[in-house]
N, C-alpha and C positions, 0 to 999 in steps of 0.2 A: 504494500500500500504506500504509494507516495504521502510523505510529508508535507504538510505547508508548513513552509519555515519561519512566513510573518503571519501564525495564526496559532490558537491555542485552541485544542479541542474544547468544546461544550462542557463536556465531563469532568476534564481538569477544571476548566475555569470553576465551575459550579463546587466542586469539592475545594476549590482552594477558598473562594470565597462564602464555602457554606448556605448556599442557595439553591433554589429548584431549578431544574432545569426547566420547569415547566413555565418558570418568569419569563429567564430567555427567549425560548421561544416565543412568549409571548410579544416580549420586545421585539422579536423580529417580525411576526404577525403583525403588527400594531405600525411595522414601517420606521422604527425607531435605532436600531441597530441591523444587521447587516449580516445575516451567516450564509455559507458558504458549505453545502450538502458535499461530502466526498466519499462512494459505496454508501454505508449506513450510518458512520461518522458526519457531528457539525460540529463547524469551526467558527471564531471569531477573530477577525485580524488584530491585533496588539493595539492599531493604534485607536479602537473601539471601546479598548479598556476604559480609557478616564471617563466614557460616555454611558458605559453599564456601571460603574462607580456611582457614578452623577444619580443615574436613575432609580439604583438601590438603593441609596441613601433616602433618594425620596418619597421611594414605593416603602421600602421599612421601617425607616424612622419617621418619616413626615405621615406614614398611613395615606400615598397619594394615590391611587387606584390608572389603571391604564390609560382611561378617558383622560385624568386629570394630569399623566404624566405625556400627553401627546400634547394638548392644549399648553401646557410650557412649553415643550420643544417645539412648536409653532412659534410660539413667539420669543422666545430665546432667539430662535431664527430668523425672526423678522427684524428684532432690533440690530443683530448682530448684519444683518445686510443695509438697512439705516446707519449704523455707523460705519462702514465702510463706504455708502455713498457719504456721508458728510467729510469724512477725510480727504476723498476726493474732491468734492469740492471747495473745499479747504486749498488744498493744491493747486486746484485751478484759479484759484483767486489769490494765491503766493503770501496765503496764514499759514 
């Protein structure tokens, strides 16, 4: 079975941060993270990590349920492209 070498199997991840696998997936249902099916193995690329961190945090500790952890990363995403146009414009205006 090939390897992915910028990715960490579901399994591991899940056992190392003591979690269902069954979140994961749902984070990737939900469009929220990103796995990567290989035979009967799922993977999540490394640099996803800090992004299923973010999420567990909010799904466990905050009690924020799927609907309410999509409805953030919507708009996490939206500010975060708002400030990137205002830099830009920033730029173009030589602030």
């Amino acid at each position: 079975m090939e390897r992915h070498t910028n990715s960490i199997s579901v399994e591991q991840c899940c056992s190392y941060y003591r979690i269902e696998t069954t979140f994961v997936q749902s984070l990737n249902d939900h469009g929220l993270i990103e796995l990567v099916q290989q035979n009967e193995s799922y993977f999540i690329a490394f640099e996803q990590l800090a992004d299923l961190e973010k999420y567990m945090h909010m799904h466990y500790d905050l009690d924020i349920n799927m609907e309410g952890l999509e409805a953030i990363a919507h708009l996490l995403n939206k500010v975060q492209r708002l400030q990137t146009e205002i830099r830009g414009l920033k730029n173009e205006l030589g602030h």
